[in-house]
LOSEFI-326274 format. One line per 10 residues: number of its first residue (from 1); their letters; for each residue x, y, z of C-alpha. Coordinates in nm, 2 decimals. Layout:
N
NUM = A = X Y Z; ...
END
This chain:
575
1 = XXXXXXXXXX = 0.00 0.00 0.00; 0.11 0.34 -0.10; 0.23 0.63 0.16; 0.00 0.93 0.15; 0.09 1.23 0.41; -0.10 1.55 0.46; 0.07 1.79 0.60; -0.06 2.11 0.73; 0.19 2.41 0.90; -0.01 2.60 1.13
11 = XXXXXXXXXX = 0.05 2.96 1.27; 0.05 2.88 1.63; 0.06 2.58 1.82; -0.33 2.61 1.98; -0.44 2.59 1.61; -0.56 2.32 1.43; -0.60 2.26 1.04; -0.95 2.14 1.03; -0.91 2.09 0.60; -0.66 1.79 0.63
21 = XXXXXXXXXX = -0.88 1.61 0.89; -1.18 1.64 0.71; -0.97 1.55 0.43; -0.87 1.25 0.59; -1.22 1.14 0.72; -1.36 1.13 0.35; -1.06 0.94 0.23; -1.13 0.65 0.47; -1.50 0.62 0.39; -1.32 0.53 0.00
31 = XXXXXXXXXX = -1.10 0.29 0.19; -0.77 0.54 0.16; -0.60 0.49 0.48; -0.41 0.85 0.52; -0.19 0.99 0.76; -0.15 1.35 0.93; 0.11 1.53 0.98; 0.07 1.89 1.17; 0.36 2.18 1.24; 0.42 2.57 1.32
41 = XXXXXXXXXX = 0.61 2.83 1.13; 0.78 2.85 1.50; 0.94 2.55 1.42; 1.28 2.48 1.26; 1.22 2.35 0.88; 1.52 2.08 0.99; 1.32 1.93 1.26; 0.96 1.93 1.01; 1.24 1.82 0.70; 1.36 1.51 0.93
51 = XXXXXXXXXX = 0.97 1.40 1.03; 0.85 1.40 0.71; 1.15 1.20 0.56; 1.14 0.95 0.83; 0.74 0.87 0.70; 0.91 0.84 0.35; 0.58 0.93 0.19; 0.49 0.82 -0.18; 0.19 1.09 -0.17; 0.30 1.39 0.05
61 = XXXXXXXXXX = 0.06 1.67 0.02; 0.05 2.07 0.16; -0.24 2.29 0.28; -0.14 2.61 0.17; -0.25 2.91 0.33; -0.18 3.31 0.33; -0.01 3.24 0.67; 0.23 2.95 0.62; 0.31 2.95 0.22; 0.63 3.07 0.16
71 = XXXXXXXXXX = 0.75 2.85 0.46; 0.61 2.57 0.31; 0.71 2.65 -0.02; 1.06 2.65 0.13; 1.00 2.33 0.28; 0.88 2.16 -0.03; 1.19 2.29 -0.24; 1.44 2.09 0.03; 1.24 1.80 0.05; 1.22 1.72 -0.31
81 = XXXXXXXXXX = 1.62 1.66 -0.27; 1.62 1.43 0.02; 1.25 1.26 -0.19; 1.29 1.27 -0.48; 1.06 1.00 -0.56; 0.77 1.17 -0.34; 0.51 1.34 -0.52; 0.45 1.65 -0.39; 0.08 1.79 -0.39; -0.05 2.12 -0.29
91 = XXXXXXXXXX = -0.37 2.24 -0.21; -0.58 2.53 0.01; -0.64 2.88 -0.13; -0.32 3.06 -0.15; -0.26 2.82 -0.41; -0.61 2.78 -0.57; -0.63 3.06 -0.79; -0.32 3.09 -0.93; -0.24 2.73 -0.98; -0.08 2.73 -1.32
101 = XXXXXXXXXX = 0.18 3.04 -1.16; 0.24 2.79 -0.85; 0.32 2.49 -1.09; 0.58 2.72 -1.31; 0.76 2.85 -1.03; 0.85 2.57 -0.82; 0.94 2.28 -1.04; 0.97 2.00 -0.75; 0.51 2.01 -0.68; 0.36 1.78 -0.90
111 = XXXXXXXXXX = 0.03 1.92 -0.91; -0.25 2.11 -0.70; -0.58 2.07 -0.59; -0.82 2.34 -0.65; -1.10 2.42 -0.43; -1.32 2.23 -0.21; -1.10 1.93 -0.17; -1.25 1.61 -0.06; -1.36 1.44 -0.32; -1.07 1.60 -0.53
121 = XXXXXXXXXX = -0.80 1.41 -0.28; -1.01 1.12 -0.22; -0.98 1.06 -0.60; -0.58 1.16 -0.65; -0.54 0.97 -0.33; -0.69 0.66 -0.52; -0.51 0.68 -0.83; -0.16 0.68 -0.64; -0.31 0.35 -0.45; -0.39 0.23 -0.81
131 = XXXXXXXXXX = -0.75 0.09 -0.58; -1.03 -0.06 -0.74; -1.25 0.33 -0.73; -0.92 0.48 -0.88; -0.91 0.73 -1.23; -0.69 0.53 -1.42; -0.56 0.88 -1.56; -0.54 1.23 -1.41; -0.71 1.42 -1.64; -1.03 1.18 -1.53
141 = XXXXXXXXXX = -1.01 1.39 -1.14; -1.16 1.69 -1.17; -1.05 1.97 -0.98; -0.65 1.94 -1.05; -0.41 2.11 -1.20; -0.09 1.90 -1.30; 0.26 1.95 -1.50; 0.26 1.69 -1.79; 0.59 1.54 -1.92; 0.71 1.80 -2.18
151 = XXXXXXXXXX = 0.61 2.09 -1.90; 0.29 2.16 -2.03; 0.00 2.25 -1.78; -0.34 2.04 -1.73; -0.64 2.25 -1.62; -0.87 1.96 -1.53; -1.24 2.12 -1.48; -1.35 2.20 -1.16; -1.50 1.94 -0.90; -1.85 1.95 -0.83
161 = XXXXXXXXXX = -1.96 2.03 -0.50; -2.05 1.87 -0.17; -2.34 1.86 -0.01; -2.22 1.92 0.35; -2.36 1.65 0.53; -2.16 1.41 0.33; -1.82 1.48 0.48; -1.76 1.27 0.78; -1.69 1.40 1.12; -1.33 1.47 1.14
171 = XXXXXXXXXX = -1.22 1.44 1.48; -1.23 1.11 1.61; -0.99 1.09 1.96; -0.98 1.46 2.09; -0.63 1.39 2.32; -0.47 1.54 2.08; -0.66 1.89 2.09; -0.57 1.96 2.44; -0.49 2.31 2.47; -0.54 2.36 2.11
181 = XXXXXXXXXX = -0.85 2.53 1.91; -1.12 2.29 1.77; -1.27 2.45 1.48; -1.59 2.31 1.31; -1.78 2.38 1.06; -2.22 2.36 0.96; -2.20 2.58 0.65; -2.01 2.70 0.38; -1.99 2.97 0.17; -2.12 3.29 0.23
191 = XXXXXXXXXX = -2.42 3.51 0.09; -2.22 3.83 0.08; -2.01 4.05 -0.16; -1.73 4.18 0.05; -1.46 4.29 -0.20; -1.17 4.22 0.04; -1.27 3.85 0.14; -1.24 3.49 -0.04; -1.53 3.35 0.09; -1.72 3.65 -0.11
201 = XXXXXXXXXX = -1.62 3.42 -0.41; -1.80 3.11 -0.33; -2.14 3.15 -0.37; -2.26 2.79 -0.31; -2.38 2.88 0.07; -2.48 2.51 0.18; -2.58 2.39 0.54; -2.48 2.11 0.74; -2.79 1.89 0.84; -2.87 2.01 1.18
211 = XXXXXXXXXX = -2.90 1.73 1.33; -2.58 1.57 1.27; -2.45 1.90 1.37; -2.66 1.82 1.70; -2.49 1.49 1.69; -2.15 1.61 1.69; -2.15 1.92 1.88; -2.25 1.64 2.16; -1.95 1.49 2.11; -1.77 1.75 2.19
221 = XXXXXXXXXX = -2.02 1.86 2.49; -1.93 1.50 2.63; -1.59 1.53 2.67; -1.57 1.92 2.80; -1.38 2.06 2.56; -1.26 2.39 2.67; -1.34 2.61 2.32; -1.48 2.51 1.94; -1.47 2.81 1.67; -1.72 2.77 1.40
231 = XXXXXXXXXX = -1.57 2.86 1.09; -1.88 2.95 0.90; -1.83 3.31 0.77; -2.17 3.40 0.86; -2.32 3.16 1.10; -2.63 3.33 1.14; -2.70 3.43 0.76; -2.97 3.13 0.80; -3.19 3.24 1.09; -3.37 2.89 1.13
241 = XXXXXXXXXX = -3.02 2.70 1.13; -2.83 2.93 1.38; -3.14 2.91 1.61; -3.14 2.57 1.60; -2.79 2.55 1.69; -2.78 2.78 1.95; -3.14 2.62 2.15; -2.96 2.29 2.17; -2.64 2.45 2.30; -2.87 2.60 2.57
251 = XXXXXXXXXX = -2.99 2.33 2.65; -2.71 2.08 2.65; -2.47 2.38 2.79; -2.19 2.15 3.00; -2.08 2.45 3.18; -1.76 2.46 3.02; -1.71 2.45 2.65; -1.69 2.78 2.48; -1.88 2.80 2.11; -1.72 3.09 1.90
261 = XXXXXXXXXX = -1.91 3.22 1.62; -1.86 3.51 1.34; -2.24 3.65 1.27; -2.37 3.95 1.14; -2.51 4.13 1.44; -2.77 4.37 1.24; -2.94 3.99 1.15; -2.99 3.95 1.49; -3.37 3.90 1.61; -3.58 3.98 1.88
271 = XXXXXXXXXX = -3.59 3.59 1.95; -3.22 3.57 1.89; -3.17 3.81 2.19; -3.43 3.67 2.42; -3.24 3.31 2.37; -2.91 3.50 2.43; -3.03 3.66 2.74; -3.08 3.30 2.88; -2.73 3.19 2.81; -2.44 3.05 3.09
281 = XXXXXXXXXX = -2.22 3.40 3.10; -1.89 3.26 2.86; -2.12 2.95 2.63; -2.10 3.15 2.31; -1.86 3.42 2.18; -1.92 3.65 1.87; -1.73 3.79 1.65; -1.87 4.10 1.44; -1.67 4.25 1.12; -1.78 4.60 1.14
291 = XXXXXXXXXX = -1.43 4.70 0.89; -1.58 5.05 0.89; -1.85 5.29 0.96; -1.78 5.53 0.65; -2.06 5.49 0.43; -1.86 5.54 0.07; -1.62 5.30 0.18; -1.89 5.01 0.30; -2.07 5.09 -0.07; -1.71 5.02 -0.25
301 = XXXXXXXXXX = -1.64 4.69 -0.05; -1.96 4.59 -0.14; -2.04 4.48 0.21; -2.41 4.53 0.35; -2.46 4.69 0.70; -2.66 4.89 0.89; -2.43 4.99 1.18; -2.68 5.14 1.38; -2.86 4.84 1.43; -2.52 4.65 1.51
311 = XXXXXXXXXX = -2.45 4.89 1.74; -2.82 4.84 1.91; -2.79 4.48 1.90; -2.38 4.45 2.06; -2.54 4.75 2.33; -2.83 4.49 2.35; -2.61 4.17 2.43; -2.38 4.37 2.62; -2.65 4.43 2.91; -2.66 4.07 2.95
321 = XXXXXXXXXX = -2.35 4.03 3.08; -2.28 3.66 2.99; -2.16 3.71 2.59; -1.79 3.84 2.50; -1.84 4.04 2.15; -1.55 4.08 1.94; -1.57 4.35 1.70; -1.35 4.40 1.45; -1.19 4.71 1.19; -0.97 4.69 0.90
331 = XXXXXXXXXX = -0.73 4.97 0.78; -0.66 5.05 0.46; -0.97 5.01 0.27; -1.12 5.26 -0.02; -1.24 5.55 0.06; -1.06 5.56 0.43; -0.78 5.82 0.50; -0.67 5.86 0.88; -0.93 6.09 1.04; -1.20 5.89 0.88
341 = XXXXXXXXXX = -1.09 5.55 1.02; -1.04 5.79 1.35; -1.43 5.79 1.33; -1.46 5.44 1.25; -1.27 5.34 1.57; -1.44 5.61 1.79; -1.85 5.48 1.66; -1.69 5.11 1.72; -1.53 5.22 2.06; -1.80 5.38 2.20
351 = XXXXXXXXXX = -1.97 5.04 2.23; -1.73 4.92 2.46; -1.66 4.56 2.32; -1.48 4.34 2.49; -1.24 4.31 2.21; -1.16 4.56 1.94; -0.95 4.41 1.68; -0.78 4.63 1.45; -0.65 4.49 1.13; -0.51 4.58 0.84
361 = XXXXXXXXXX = -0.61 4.50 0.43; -0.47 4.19 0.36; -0.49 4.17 -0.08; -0.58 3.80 -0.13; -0.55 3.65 -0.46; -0.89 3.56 -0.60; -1.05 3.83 -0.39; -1.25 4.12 -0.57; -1.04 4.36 -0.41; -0.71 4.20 -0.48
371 = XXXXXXXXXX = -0.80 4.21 -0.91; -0.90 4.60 -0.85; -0.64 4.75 -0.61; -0.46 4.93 -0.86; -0.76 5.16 -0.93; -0.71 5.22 -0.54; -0.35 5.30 -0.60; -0.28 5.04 -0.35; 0.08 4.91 -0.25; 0.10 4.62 -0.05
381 = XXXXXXXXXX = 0.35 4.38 0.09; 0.52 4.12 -0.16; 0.51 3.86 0.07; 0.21 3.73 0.26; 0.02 3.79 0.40; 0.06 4.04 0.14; -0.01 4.36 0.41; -0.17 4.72 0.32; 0.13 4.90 0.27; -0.06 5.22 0.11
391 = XXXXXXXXXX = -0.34 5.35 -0.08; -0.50 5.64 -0.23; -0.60 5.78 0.08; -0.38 5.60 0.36; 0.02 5.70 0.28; 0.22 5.45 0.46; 0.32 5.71 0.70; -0.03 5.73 0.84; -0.02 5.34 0.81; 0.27 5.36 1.06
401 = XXXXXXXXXX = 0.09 5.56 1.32; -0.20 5.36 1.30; 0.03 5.04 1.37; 0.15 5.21 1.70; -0.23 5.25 1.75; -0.31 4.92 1.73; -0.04 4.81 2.00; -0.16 5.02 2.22; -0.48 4.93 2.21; -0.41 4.53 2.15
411 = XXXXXXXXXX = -0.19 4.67 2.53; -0.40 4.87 2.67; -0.80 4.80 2.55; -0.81 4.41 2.50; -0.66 4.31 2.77; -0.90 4.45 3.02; -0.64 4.55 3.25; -0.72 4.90 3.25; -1.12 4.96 3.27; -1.09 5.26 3.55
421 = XXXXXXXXXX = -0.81 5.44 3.44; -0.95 5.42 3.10; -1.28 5.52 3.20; -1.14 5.82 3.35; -0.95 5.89 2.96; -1.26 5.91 2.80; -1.38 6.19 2.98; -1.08 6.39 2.89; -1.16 6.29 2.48; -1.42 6.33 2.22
431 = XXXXXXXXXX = -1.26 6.04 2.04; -1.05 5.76 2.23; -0.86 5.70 1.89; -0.65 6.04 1.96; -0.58 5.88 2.32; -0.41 5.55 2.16; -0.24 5.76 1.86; -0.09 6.00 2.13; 0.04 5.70 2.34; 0.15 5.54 2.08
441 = XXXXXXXXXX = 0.39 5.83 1.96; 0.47 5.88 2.34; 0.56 5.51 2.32; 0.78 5.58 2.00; 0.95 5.88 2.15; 1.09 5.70 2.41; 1.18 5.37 2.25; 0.94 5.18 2.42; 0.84 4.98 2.15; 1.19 4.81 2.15
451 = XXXXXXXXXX = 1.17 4.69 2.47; 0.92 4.45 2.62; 0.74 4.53 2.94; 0.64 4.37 3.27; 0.23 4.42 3.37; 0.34 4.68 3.63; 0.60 4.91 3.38; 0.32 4.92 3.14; 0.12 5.11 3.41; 0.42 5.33 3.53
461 = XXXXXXXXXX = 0.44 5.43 3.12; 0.04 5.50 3.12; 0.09 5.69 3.48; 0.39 5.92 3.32; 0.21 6.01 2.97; -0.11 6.02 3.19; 0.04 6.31 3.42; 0.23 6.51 3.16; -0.06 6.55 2.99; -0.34 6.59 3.32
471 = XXXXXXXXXX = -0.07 6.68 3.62; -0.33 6.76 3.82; -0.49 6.45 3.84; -0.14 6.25 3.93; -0.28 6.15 4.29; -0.59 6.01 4.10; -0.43 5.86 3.85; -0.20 5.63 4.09; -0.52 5.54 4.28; -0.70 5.45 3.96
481 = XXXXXXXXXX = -0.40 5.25 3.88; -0.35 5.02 4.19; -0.80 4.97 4.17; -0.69 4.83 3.86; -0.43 4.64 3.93; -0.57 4.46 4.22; -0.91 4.38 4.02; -0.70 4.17 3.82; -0.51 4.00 4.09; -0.41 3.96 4.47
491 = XXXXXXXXXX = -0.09 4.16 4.36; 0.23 4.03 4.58; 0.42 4.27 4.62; 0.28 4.64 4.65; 0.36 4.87 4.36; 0.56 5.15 4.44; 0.35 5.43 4.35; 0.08 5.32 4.60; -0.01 5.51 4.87; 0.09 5.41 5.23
501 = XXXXXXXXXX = -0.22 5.15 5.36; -0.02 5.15 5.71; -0.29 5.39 5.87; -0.55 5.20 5.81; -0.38 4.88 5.96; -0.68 4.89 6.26; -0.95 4.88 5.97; -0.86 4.58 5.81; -0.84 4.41 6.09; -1.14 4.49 6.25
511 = XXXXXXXXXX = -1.32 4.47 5.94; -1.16 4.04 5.87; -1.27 3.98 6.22; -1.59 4.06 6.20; -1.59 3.87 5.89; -1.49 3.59 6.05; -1.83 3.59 6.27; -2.04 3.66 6.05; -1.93 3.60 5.69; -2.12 3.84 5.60
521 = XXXXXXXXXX = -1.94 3.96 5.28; -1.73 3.65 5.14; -1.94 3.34 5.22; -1.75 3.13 5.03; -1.45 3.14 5.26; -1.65 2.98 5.57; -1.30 2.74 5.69; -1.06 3.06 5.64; -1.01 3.25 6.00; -0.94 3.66 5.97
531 = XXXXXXXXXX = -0.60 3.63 5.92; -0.64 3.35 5.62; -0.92 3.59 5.47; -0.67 3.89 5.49; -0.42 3.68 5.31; -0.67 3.55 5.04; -0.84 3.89 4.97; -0.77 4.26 4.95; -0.87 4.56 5.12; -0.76 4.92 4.93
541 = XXXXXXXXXX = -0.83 5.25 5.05; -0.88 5.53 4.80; -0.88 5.92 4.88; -0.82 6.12 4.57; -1.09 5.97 4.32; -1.40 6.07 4.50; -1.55 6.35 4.77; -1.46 6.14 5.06; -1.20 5.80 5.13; -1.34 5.50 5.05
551 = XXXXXXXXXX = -1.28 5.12 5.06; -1.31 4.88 4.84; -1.32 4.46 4.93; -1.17 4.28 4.65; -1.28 3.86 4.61; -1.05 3.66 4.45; -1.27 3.36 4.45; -1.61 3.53 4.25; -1.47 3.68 3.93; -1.68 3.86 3.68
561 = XXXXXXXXXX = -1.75 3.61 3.43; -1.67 3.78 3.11; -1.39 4.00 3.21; -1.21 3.80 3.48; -1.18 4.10 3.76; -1.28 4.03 4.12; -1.58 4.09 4.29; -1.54 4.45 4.45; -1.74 4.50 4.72; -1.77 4.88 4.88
571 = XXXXX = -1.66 4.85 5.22; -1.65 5.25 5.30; -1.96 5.20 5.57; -1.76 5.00 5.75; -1.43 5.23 5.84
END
């Protein structure tokens, strides 16, 4: 029996490469035993070169993606020397659409699979075995592209598509998905247009059955798995399907797995929110693409959205308290100079997601906007993931401010270390993009961004820009700071811009004794004594940020489910 390999080079350990395992799974219903094979770019190409050799494949094949392909091009150039009797396959979609290119320019792959790839590797897969369901000849597999013996290319047509519910489950023993990502998927395709994305290119939008989805989301409800992404690009373009989906996760919830979805929030319905509102606090995540608020630049990307009612439905879900909402902004696209992404940030900001991811235009091959950039004067990078490095209206000097804007708010917003101090910012600006842009040059000044930073440096950076620009506020800043520091955790050792807690010694004493007797405020320490509870908890004393001093009671043990912080309980009426 022949060898067969598929190999997939990840970005980061925690991923996974869902394509080669469903790959896999629809080879083996043909009778194709196939083996996997999964690596990082972190890793050295020696170490992948020598695991790879040691299989001494006959079939080895690649998923090729914008993240890993010139390491993997790299890869497949060396092991063609130490193989070269291996053929060497490609497939995924930074190979897809400009398979005849790929073929010319590196001589040692044999061929590449276009598209939607079971049925396409399921059938090459058979012809290498020479099994009874084989093609006897290529240019019988639809769906490949292939150098013939004089160096001329085959464009065999494309391969029909799947219904859905015919690709087998692809995850069969989960111990090798501890501490990684599961991804899954119940659709494909996507019903939009938007210019800058690949799925806007397949418009055959097809549902898993929902109740094999049932079926297998059980599986993974049975054996607690901490998260699975859906990688449907717009889960909840089918109202009836997501529905269904999300009343048996309800239901079924196991009080820990994590279901991540990417949805359009303005096709959000009244019933939609009322099942939300019923939801464990951390069950489901979403993920919304706003890109941009700037109506020209939404009409040229071809992307439908009515942000207001996005914004009333994230407001909406927000007063639940139980969903993290990722929203998400690209940079670079038509129509948006600096001041009016400024405004896209500030409209996206002022809904106070949990996450604000801000990305930059990444010019895909096969993508609308990747065959028109020129017309936008657009200048990107020549390797992938083939960055915005300028357009029309974004020079690449303004592209280099808004990269310092993004670290700071990656830094400073998304990690949720900073909710009072950053509070107290937005009173001081109309638009919190000027804040991060104004950091992120003081950052730049001072060199900052060459160095990395401990948790409690970071704050002493935001405490310096802080009081150069607001000195009289330094006293309230510091306070502001140690609030936040101790929400996240029962900080060690004091930071030294604290204020002196000695004087209030007698407090904290009184006040953990009378805890002891009555547990009054932290009932789920009943077998800790007073000093135990002073240990496990903190008390802090604030007299700058309000009329009079206050205290503040923070719980270690009852942490705000979407954010992490500890309980704070206002002690003041007990001093």
């Amino acid at each position: 029996m022949r060898r067969i390999l598929l190999v997939a080079v990840n970005a980061k350990y925690i991923h996974s490469n869902l394509a080669v395992y469903s790959l896999k799974a629809y080879a083996k219903t043909k009778g194709i035993p196939v083996d996997l094979a999964e690596y990082t770019i972190n890793q050295q190409k020696d170490e992948i070169m020598k695991g790879i050799f040691q299989y001494q494949p006959d079939l080895l094949c690649f998923s090729c993606y914008v993240w890993n392909i010139s390491f993997v091009r790299e890869l497949i150039m060396d092991l063609h020397k130490v193989l070269p009797k291996t053929k060497i396959w490609v497939g995924g979609p930074e190979v897809s659409f400009d398979a005849d290119k790929v073929l010319q320019e590196n001589a040692a792959i044999d061929g590449v699979m276009r598209g939607e790839g079971e049925k396409t590797f399921a059938r090459l897969a058979a012809y290498f075995c020479k099994s009874k369901e084989s093609n006897k000849k290529l240019e019988n597999i639809s769906g490949l592209t292939y150098m013939g013996e004089k160096g001329e290319i085959y464009r065999n047509p494309d391969c029909e598509i799947m219904d859905l519910s015919d690709v087998p489950f692809p995850y069969e023993n989960l111990d090798y998905f501890d501490h990684r990502i599961i991804y899954y998927e119940s659709s494909r395709g996507c019903p939009f247009n938007c210019s800058y994305c690949l799925s806007s290119v397949d418009k055959r939008l097809r549902f898993r059955d929902v109740n094999l989805v049932k079926k297998e989301l059980r599986f993974f409800l049975d054996r607690q798995v901490h998260q699975v992404k859906f990688v449907d690009r717009t889960f909840n373009c089918n109202r009836e399907h997501a529905m269904e989906i999300w009343k048996f996760l309800l239901e079924q919830d196991n009080g820990i797995t994590n279901f991540h979805f990417e949805i359009a929030a303005d096709l959000i319905t009244r019933e939609e929110l009322q099942l939300f509102k019923r939801m464990r606090p951390g069950l489901i995540q979403l993920e919304i693409g706003v890109q941009s608020t700037n109506p020209e630049t939404v009409a040229e990307i071809h992307r439908k959205m009515d942000f207001q009612k996005v914004a009333g439905r994230v407001l909406e879900i927000q007063k639940y308290h139980n969903i993290n909402q990722h929203l998400d902004l690209i940079a670079g696209l038509p129509y948006e100079d600096y001041d009016s992404f400024a405004n896209s940030f500030q409209d996206v900001y002022r809904l106070h997601p949990e996450q604000l991811q801000l990305g930059f235009l990444k010019v895909l091959k096969g993508s609308y906007m990747g065959a028109h950039i020129e017309e936008y004067e657009g200048k990107y990078h020549a390797k992938e993931p083939y960055e915005i490095l300028s357009t029309r209206w974004l020079p690449y000097f303004d592209v280099l401010r808004l990269k310092q804007v993004e670290e700071m708010v990656e830094v400073y917003y998304n990690s949720g270390q900073y909710t009072n101090l950053l509070a107290r910012i937005e009173k001081k600006y109309d638009n919190m993009f000027y804040f991060f842009e104004q950091l992120g040059s003081y950052y730049e000044e001072h060199g900052f961004f060459a160095a990395s930073h401990t948790r409690i440096r970071r704050y002493e950076i935001l405490m310096a820009f802080l009081q150069k620009h607001f000195p009289k506020e330094t006293d309230i800043i510091k306070e502001l700071a140690v609030l936040d520091i101790y929400a996240r955790e029962n900080a060690k050792s004091r930071p030294d811009f604290a204020t002196d807690q000695k004087e209030y010694k007698r407090f904290f004493r009184e006040l953990f004794k009378k805890e002891e007797e009555t547990r009054e405020l932290l009932p789920d320490y009943k077998n800790y004594d007073a000093k135990q509870l002073m240990k496990m908890t903190h008390v802090e004393v604030v007299t700058s940020i309000y009329d009079q001093p206050k205290a503040f009671l923070f719980d270690y043990r009852q942490r705000d489910p979407i954010n992490g912080s500890a309980r704070i309980i206002d002690v003041t009426d007990k001093m």
